[in-house]
C-alpha positions in Angstrom: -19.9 27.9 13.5 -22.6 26.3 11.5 -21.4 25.2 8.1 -23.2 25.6 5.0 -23.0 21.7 3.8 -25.2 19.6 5.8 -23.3 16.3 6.8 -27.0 14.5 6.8 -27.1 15.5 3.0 -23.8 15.5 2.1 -24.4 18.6 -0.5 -25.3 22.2 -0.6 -28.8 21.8 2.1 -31.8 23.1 1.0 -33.0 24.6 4.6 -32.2 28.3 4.3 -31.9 28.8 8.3 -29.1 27.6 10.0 -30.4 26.6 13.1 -32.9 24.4 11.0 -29.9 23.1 8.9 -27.8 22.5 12.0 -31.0 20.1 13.3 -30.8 18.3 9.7 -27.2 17.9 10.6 -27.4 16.7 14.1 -31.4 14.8 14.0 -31.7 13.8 10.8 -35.2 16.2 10.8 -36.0 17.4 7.5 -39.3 19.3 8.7 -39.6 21.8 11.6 -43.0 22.2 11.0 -43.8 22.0 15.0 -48.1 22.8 15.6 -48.3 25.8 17.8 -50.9 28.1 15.6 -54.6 27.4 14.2 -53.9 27.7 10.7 -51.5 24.4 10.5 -51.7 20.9 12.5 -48.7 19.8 10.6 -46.3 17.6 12.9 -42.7 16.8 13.2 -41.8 15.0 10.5 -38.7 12.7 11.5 -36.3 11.2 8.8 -35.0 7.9 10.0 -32.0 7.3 8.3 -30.5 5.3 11.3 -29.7 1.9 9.1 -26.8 1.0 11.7 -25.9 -2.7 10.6 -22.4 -3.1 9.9 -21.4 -5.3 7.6 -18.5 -7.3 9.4 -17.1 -9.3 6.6 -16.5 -6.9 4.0 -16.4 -3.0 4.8 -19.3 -0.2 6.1 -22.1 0.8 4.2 -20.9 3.2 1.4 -22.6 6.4 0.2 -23.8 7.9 -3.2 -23.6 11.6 -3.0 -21.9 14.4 -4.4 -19.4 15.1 -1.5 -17.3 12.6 -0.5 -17.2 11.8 3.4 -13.8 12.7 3.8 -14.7 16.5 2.3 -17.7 16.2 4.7 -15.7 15.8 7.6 -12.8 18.2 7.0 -15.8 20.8 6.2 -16.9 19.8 9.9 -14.0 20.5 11.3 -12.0 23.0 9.6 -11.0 26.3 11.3 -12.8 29.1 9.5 -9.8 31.7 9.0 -7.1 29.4 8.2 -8.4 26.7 6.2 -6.6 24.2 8.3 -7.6 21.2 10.6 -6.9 20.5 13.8 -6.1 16.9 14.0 -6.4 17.4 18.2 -10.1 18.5 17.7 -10.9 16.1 15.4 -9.5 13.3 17.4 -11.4 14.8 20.7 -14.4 14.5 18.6 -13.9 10.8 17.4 -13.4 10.1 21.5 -16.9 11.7 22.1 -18.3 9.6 19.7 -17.2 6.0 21.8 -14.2 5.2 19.8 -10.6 5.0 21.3 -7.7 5.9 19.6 -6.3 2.4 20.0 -9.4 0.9 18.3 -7.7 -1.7 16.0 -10.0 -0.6 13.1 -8.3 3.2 13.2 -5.0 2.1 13.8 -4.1 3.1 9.7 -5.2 6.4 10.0 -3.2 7.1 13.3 -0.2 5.1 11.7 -0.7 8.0 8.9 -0.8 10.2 11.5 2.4 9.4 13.4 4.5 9.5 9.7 2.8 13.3 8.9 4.5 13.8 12.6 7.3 12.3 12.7 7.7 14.6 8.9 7.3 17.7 10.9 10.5 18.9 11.2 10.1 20.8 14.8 9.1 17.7 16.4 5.9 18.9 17.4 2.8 16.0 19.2 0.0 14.5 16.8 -2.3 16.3 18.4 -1.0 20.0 17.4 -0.9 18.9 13.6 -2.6 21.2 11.1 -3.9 19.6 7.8 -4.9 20.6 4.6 -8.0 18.9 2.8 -5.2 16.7 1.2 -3.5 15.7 4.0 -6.8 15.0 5.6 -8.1 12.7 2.9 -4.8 10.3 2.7 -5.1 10.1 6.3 -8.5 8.9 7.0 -9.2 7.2 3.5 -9.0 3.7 5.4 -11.1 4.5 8.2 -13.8 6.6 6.6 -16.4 4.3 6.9 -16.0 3.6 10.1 -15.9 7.6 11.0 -19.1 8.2 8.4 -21.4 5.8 11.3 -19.2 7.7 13.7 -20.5 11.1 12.9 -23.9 10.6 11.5 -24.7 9.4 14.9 -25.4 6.2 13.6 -24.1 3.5 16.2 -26.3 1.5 18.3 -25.8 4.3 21.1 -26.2 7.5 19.2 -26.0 9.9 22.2 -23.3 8.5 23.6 -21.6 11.1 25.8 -24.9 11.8 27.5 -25.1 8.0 28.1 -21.4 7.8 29.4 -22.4 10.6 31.6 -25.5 8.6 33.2 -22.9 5.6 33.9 -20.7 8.2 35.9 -23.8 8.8 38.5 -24.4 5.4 38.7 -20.9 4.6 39.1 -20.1 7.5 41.9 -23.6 6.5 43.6 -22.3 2.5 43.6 -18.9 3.5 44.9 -20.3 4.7 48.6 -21.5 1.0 48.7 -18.8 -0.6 51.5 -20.6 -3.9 52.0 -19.5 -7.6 52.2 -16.0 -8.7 52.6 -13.3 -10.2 49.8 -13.2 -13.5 49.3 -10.5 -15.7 51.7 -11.2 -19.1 51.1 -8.8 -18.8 48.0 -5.3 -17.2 50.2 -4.5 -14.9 47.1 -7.4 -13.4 46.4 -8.0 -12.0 49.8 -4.7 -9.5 49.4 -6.9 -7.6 47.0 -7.8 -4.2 48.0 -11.6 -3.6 48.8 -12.1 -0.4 47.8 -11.3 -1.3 43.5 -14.2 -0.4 41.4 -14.0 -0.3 37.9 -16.6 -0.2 35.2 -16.0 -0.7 31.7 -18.9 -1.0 28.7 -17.7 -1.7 25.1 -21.3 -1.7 22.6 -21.5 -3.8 19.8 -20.3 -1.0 17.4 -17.3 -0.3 19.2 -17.9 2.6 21.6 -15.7 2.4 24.6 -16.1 3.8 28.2 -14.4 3.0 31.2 -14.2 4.7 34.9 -12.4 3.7 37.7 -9.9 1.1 38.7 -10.2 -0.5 34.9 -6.4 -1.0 34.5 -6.0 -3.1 37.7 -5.3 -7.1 37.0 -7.5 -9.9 38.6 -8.1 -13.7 37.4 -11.6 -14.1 35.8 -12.2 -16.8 38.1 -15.7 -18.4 37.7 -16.1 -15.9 34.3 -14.1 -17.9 32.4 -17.5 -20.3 33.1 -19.4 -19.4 30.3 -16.7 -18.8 27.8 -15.3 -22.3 27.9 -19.0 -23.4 27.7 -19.1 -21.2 24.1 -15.9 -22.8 23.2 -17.0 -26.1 23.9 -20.3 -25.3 22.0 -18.3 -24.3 19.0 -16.2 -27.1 18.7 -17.5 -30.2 19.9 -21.9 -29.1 18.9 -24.4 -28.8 22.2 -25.8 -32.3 21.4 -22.0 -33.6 22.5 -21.7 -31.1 25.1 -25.4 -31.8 26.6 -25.1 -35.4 26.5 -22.6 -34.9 29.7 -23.7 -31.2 30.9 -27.5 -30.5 32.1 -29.7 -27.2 31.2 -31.3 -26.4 34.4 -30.6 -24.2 37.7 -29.7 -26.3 40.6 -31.6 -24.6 43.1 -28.6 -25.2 45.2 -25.3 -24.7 46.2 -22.7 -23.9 43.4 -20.4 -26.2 44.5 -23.1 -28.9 46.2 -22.1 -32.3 45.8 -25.5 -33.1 43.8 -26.0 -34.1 40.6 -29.3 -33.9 38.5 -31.8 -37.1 37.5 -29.5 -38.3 35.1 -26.7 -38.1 37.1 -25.0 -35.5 35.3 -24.2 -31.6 36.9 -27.2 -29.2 36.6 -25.5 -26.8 33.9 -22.3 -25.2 33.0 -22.4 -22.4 35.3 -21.7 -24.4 38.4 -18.2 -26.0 39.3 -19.4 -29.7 38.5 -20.4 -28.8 35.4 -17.4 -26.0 34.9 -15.3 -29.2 35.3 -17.2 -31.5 33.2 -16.6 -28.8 30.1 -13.0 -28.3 31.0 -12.9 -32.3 30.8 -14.4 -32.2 26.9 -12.3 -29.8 25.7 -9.2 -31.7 27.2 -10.1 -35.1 26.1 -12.5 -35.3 23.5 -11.2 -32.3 21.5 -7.8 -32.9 19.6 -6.9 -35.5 22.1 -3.1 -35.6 20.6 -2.5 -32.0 21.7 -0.5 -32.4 25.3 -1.2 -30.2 28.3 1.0 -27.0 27.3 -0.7 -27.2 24.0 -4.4 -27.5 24.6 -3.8 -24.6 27.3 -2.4 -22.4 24.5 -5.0 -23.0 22.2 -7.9 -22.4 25.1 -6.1 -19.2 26.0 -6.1 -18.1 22.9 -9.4 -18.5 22.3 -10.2 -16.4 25.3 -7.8 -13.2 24.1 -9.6 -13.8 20.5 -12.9 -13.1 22.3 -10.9 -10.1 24.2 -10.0 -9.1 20.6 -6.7 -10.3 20.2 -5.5 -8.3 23.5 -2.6 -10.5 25.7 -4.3 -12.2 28.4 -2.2 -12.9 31.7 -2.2 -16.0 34.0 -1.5 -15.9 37.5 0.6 -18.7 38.5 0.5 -18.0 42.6 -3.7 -18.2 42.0 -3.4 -21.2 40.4 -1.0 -23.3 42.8 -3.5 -21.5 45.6 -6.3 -22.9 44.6 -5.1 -26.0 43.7 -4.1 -26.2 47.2 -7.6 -25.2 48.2 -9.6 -27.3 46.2 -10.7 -30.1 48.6 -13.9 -29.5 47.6 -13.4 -29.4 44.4 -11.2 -32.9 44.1 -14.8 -34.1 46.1 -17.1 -33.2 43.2 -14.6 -34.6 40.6 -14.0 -37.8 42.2 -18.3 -37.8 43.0 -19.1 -37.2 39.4 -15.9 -39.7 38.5 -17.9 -42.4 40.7 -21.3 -41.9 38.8 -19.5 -41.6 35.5 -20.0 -38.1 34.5 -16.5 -37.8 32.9 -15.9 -39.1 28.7 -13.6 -41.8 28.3 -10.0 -41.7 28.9 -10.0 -38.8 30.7 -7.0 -38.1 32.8 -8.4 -36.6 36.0 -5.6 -34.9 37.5 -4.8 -33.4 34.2 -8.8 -31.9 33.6 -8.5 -30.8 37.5 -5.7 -28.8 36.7 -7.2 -27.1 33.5 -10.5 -26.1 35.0 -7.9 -24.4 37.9 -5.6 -22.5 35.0 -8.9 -21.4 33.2 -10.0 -19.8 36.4 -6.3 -18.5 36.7 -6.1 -16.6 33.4 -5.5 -12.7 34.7 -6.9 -9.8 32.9 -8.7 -6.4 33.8 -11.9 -4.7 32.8 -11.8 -3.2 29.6 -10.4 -6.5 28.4 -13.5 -8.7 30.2 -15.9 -5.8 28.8 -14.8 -6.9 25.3 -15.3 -10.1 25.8 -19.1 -9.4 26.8 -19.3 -7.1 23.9 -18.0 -10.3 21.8 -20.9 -12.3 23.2 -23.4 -9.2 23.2 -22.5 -9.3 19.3 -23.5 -13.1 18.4 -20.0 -14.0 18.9 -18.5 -11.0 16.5 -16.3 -9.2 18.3 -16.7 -5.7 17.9 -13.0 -4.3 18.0 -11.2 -7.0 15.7 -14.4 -8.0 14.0 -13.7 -11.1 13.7 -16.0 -13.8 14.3 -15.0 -15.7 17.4 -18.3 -17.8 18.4 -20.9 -19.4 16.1 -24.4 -17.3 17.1 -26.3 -20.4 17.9 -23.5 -21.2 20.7 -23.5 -17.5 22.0 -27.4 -17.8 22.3 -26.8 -20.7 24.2 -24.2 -19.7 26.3 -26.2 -16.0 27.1 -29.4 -18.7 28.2 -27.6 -20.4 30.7 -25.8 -16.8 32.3 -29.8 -15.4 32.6 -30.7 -18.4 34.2 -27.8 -19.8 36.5 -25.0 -17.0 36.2 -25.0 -15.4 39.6 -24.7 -18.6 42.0 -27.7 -19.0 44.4 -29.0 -15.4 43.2 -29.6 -16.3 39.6 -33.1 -16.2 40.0 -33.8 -12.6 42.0 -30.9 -11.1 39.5 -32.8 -12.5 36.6 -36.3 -10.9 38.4 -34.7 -7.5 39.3 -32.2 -7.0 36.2 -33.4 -9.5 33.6 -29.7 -9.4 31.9 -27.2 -12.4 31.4 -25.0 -12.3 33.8 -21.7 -14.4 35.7 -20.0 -12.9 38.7 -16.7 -14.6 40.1 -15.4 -14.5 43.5 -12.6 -12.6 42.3 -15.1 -9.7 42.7 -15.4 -9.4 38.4 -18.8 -9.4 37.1 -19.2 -9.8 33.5 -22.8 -8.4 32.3 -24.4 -8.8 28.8 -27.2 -6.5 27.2 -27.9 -8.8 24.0 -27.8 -6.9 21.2 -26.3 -3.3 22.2 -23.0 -4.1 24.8 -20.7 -5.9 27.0 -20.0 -4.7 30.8 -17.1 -5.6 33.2 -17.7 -4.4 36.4 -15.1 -4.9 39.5 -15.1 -4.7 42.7 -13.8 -7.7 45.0 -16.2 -7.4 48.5 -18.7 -9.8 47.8 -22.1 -10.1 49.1 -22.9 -13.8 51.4 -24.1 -15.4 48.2 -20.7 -14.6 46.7 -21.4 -11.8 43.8 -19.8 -8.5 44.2 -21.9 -6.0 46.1 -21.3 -3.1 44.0 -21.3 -4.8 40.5 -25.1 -5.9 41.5 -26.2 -2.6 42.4 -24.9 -0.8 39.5 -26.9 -3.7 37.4 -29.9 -2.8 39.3 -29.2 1.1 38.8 -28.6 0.2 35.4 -32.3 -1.2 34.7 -34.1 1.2 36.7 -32.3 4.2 34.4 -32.6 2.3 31.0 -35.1 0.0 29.7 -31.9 -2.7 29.4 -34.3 -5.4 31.1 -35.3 -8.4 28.6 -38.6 -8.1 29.2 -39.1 -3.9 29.8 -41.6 -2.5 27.1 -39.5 -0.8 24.5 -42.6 1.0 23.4 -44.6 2.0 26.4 -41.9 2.1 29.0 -41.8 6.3 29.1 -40.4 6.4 32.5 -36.9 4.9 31.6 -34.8 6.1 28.7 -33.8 3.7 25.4 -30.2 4.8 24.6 -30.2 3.3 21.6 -32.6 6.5 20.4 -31.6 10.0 19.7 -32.7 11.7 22.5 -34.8 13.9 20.2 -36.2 11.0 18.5 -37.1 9.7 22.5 -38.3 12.8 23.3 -40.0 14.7 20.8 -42.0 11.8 19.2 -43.4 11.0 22.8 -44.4 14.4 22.4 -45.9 14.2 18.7 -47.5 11.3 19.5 -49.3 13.1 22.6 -50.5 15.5 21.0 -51.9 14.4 18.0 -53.5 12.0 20.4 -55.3 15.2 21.9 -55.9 17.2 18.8 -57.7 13.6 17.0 -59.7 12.9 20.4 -58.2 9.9 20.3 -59.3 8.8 24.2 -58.2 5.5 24.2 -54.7 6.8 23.2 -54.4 9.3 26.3 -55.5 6.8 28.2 -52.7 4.4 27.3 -49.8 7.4 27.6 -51.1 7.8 31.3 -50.7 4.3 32.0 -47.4 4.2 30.7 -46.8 7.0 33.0 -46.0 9.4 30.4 -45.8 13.5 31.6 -49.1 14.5 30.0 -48.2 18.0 30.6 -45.6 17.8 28.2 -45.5 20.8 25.2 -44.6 21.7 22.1 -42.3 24.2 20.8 -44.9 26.9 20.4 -45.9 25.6 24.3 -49.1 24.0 23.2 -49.9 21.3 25.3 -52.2 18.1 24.9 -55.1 20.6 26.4 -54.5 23.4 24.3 -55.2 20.9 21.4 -58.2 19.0 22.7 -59.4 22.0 24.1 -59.3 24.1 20.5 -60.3 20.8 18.0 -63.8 20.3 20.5 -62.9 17.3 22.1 -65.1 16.9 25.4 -64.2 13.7 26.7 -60.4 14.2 26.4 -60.5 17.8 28.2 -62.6 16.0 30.7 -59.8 13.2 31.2 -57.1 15.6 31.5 -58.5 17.4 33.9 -60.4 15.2 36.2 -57.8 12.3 35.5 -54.8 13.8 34.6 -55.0 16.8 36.4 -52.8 18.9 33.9 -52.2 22.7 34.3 -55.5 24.4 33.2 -53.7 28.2 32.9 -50.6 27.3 31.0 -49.9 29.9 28.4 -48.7 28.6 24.8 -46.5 31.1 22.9 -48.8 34.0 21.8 -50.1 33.7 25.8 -53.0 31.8 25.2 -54.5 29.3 27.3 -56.4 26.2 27.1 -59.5 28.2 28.3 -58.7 30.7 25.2 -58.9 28.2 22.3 -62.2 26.7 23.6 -63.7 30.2 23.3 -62.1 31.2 20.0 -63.0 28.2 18.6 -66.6 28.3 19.7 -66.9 25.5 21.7 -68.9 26.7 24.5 -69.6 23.5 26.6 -65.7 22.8 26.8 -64.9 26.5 27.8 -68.1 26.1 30.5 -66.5 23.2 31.7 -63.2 24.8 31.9 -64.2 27.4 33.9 -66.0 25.4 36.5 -62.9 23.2 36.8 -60.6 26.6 37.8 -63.3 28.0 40.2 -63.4 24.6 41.9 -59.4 24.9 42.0 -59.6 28.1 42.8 -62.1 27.5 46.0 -60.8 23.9 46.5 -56.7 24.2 46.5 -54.8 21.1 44.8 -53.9 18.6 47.8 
């Protein structure tokens, strides 16, 4: 049922049809003005009222208007006859929109929900409740802010049920992948079941959604990597941190016995210099704090970046690879010969911490929010607290793009272009600055040691969505940008075409083929770049779209005319000439 308040406007709308005022609801269009006769070229006009920041420290963005949100939202979802909200259709729609109902930042309003229910004198579920406006309002008063982005569409991933739905294929399509083998070296880890797969994204706003074996607990292993680098960063400054850890790829081995020109490990990312960082957070950090203590605080630190969520630690993992760290003990006593360690460093003690780091047991929706946390400059986006300094989270994401997935950093950096660090666990935590986190599971790992499915879903990912650092946000029409409404995607490539076409603007249509843009793309009335160039006079475009393009010729617009018809209404006799010789050539010379 299509109300008569417009959420967009928050008040009575001035658009008279409701289909129109439904679009002003949904799109934010304020103008349906779409071309498709002779008597107007007026275009879409688009209203971009997408200003999505959120401001962490204090509270969303409130509104002036003359309808409060909370009216604007029980008028959304109110049943018609009764009066009354659903609270279980409400709720559904808040899930549709990314946000759980565990989300720390709605937990008043389902506190308020639980007393209404627990009020209800037959006992009855949340999710049956019926509210009045009143009932609504106290409710949600605390969250309404959060809701108002919610609902306006206004999150970094507006569409995101369609996006969720995209993951799903690429998850299903991953799934049939059985290659590579789980990890042995390490006695434990080898009990875990190959066929696990779980994916879980969190964005930077808060949008949640997870598929598959999400719940199922595993140690972070060499993830933990580039965390203890950002805490290290935080606390200590890079200039400490740097004077004993390098900044460039290896080129070799992860666990190599090598060391760079200065005799210090490469970077963070590989055991030497995992091991090194461990070292400066026992030692040179709060030095007093004992072992017990200084594990604490690290641990905490990670379940801060997991937003406050209980971490685990797996206590057979650790004494198994403690056994199993011959190798290990090798580089520590290597880089102990040249040095590499601060002063008065206990070595068995530093060993043992870089072990219980790799040790600390959690599952994917809680790794996803930690790559959400470091997607988000080091805010994370459930708790909203601020966990990292940005400077260190920029720092920390450098290093993943560069050295994160062992000896194939460089061809994951080529092929996905995203920060990334895979552990032999099988875990793979994945960072698209600026939008989300991933987690991504699945413990057969490839000879290089990454999980075989996590990197396939990463290069799915990319070839999908324009989530690659160095794709062309502007030009790239053959992938999609999630973080547009999909009218906004669609319909301004489509506005932008033709207007192209209807100014003769050559060097344009030249540029949307390149990009590989469908030129045979049409408006609402049907009218297609041809139609346009076709009725404004334009030689040299008709000529390019038909001899380079090689776009439809007889397409039919609304009122059934074609390209051919416009030319001949409009008088221009050389275009309708040419026209015609191009669909007797066609019709002598079929299309290969």
């Amino acid at each position: 049922m299509l109300s008569n308040r417009c959420f967009n406007c928050f008040s009575k709308c001035q658009i008279k049809s409701p289909l129109k005022r439904w679009l002003c609801n949904t799109w934010n269009i304020t103008s349906l003005d779409i071309p498709g006769n002779n008597k107007s070229n007026n275009y879409t006009r688009l209203r971009q009222r997408r200003n999505y920041s959120f401001i962490h420290d204090t509270s969303y963005v409130s509104y002036g208007s003359d309808i409060q949100t909370d009216v604007a939202l029980f008028e959304m979802f109110k049943n018609k006859d009764t009066g009354l909200l659903s609270i279980g259709n409400f709720l559904s729609a808040v899930k549709g929109t990314g946000l759980r109902k565990n989300d720390p930042r709605l937990q008043n309003m389902m506190d308020n929900l639980k007393r209404v229910s627990r009020r209800n004198p037959d006992g009855s579920a949340v999710d049956t409740e019926k509210l009045t406006l009143e009932q609504f309002r106290s409710i949600v008063q605390s969250s309404v802010g959060l809701l108002s982005y919610a609902f306006r569409n206004q999150f970094i991933i507006p569409e995101f049920q369609e996006f969720s739905k995209n993951i799903e294929e690429i998850y299903w399509k991953c799934k049939e992948n059985t290659n590579g083998k789980v990890a042995s070296y390490i006695p434990q880890l080898k009990r875990m079941s190959p066929d696990y797969w779980g994916v879980s994204i969190v964005t930077i706003d808060g949008q949640r959604f997870s598929l598959g074996d999400v719940n199922i607990p595993f140690t972070i292993q060499s993830c933990s990597k580039p965390l203890s680098y950002g805490i290290a960063l935080d606390l200590l400054g890079a200039d400490v941190v740097h004077t004993y850890v390098g900044q460039e790829p290896s080129g070799r081995n992860f666990n190599e016995l090598i060391l760079d020109h200065n005799k210090k490990p490469h970077n963070p990312m590989i055991n030497a210099g995992a091991i090194i960082i461990c070292s400066l957070l026992k030692t040179m950090y709060s030095p007093e704090m004992s072992s017990a203590e200084k594990f604490d605080f690290t641990m905490n630190f990670f379940e801060r970046l997991a937003g406050n969520e209980d971490l685990g630690f797996n206590n057979a993992v650790f004494l198994s690879e403690r056994e199993c760290a011959d190798r290990n003990y090798a580089l520590g006593f290597y880089m102990k010969e040249h040095k590499c360690f601060p002063q008065h460093t206990k070595f068995g003690e530093c060993m043992d911490f870089y072990f219980q780091c790799c040790s600390l047991e959690a599952n994917c929706d809680l790794v996803s929010v930690m790559a959400a946390t470091l997607a988000n400059g080091g805010i994370c986006p459930i708790s909203e607290e601020k966990v990292l300094k940005p400077e260190s989270v920029r720092d920390v994401l450098s290093l993943m793009h560069s050295c994160g997935m062992y000896d194939y950093s460089g061809q994951f950096a080529f092929k996905v272009g995203l920060p990334a660090k895979s552990g032999v666990s099988g875990a793979m935590l994945v960072v698209v600055p600026n939008v989300m986190g991933m987690c991504l599971y699945s413990p057969p790992l490839d000879a290089l040691g990454n999980s075989c499915r996590g990197v396939q879903f990463c290069e799915e990912l990319v070839k999908k969505f324009n989530f690659h650092r160095y794709d062309n946000l502007k030009h790239a029409s053959n992938k999609t940008d999630p973080r547009k409404h999909k009218f906004e995607t669609k319909g301004l490539n489509i506005v932008n075409l033709l207007f192209s076409a209807a100014s003769g603007d050559l060097t344009s249509l030249r540029r949307h083929k390149l990009s590989g843009m469908d030129l045979t793309l049409a408006d609402y009335d049907g009218r297609t770049a041809l139609h346009l160039a076709a009725s404004e006079g334009h030689l040299d475009c008709v000529e390019f779209l038909l001899t380079h393009c090689r776009v439809p010729y007889d397409v039919c617009d609304r009122w059934g005319r074609t390209p051919l018809d416009e030319a001949k209404i409009h008088g221009h006799k050389v275009i309708a000439e040419m026209i015609e010789l191009w669909q007797e050539k066609n019709a002598k010379e079929p299309e290969d």
